[in-house]
N, C-alpha and C positions, 0 to 999 in steps of 0.2 A: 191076654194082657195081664202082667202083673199086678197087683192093685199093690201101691205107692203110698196111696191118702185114704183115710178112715175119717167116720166123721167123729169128731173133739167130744159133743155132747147130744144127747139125743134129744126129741121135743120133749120127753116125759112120759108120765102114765100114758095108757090111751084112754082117753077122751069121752065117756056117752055123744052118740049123734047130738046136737041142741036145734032146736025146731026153731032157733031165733040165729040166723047167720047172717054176719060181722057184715054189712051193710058198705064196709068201707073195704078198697082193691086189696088180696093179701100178695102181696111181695117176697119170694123166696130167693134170698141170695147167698150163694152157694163163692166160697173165698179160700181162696190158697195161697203159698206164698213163703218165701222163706222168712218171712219176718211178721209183726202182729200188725203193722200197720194198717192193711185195708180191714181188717177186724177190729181193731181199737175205731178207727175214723166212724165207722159202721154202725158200732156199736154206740158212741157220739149221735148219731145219727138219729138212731131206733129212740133216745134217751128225750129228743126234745120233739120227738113224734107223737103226739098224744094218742092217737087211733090205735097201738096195739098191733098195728097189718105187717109188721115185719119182721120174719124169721130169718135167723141166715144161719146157714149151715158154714161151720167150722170146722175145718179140714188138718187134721196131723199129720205125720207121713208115719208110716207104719215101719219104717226104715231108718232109724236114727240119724246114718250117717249119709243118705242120701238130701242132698242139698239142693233140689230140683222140686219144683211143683209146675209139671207141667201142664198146661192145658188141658190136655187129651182126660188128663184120669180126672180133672173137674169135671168133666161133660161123662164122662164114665160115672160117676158118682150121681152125679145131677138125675142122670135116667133111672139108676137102680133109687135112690131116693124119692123118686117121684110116683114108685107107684105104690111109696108106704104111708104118702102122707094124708090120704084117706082115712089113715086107722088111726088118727092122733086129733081128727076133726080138721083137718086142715085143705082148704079148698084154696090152690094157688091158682094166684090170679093171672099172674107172671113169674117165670120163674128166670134169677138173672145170674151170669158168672159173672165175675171181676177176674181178668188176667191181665197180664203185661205182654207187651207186643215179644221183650223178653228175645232179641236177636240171636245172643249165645245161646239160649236154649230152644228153639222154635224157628223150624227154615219156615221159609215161603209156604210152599209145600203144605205144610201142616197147618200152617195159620188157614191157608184158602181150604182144606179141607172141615178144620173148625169150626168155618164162618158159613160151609155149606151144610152141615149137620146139625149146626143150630137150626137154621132156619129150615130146614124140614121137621124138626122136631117142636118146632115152636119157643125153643129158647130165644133169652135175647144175652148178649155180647157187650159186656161195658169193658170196655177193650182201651188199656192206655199205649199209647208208642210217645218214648218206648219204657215209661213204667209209673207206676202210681203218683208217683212225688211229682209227673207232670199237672196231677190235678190239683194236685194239693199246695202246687206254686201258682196254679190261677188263683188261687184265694185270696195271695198274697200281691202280686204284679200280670202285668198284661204281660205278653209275649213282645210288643214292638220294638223293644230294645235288644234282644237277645238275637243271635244267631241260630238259624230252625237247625242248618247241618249239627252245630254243636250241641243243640236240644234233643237231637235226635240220639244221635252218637252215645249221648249222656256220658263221657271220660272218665276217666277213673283223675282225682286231681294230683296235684304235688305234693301238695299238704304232705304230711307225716300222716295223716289218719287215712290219706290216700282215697276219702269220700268219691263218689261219683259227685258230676260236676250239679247235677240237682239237687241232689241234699245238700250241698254245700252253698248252693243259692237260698234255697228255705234256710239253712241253718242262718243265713246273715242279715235276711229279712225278717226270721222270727225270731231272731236273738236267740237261737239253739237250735238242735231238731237232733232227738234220738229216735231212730225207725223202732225201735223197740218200747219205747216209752212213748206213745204219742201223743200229747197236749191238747186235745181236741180244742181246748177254749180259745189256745191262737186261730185257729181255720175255720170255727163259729160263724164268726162275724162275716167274713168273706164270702161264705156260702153264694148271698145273692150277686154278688162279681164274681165269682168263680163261673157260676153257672152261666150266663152271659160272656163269660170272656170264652168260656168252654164251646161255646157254639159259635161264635165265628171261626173257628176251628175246623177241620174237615171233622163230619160227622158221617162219612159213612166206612164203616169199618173194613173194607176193602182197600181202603186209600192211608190208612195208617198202615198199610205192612213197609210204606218206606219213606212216610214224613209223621210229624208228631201233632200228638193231636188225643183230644180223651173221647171218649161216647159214655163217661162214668158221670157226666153232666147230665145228660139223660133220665137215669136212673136216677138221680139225688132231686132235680126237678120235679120230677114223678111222688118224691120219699117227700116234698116238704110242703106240696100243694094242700096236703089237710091240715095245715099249719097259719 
């Protein structure tokens, strides 16, 4: 397979063993994507985390003009990374991908192979259908008023800026939304209704290959409980 994605930055020097280890779970999440957003959110994230337990690996593509961050070469990445992070001190507790269900790029096919090689391999799957900005509008509103087909679908709109039909719902509930600039301090506050609205939601990632729904509720649940 080609390799696609590089990783952005490394953990740093290595490490001396330390005969005192981090007491609290370390969390390895591995992000791709054509835009910063699940990096920026993440990163948001890691900031009001006090514990320290959160590395996440940041992915470029090695191909400028490719406009794809598929799955496959996150879980590609994930494995060759995973058997470096011993030599940096780093004992991962859990190790997690962020991807988009991501229709135009990702048949069926490949999602359900995804979702089988994580789980022999022991990764886990924070898997949005059908993409990040669906988690990122539970922060803001419930789903009961929305239509799930056109939540799924996510449309490209009218607009002149021709947004998909999700950013353009954050954009009007958050009074803006640049997927490149993310504002972490609008979706702050929501966290604890997100995560809640996030789980009435179908949670097992087999079932978002064709309704909508995040498992990235999971993972943030997990990220805010030493908080």
């Amino acid at each position: 397979m080609r390799r696609r994605l590089r990783v952005k930055k490394t953990f740093g020097e290595r490490s001396a063993p330390s005969e005192h280890r981090n007491p609290n779970p370390v969390y390895v999440i591995s992000i791709a994507g054509e835009g910063k957003t699940e990096e920026q959110y993440f990163d948001g994230i890691k900031n009001i985390v006090s514990s320290g337990s959160i590395h996440i690996e940041r992915l470029e593509k090695t191909d400028t003009k490719d406009t794809k961050s598929h799955p496959l070469y996150v879980f590609e990445l994930l494995i060759e990374r995973a058997e470096r992070w011993e030599e940096y001190g780093i004992t991962a507790n859990e190790l997690w991908m962020i991807v988009d269900r991501d229709k135009q790029n990702v048949s069926v096919k490949q999602l359900q192979n995804i979702l089988g090689e994580c789980k022999k391999q022991g990764f886990n799957l924070a898997l949005s259908a059908p993409a990040f900005e669906l988690w990122l509008l539970l922060h803001l509103t419930d789903l009961d008023d929305y239509n799930r087909e056109t939540i799924f679908e996510n449309p490209k709109t009218k607009s002149k800026s021709k947004k998909r039909y999700l950013d353009s719902e954050i954009s009007k509930l958050a009074g803006g939304y640049n997927k490149t600039k993310l504002n972490f301090s609008k979706f702050e506050p929501g966290i604890p209704k997100a995560i809640a609205r996030g789980k009435k939601l179908p949670l097992d990632n087999m079932l978002l290959i064709d309704q909508p729904g995040t498992t990235v509720c999971l993972l943030v649940e997990k990220l805010m409980e030493g908080i």
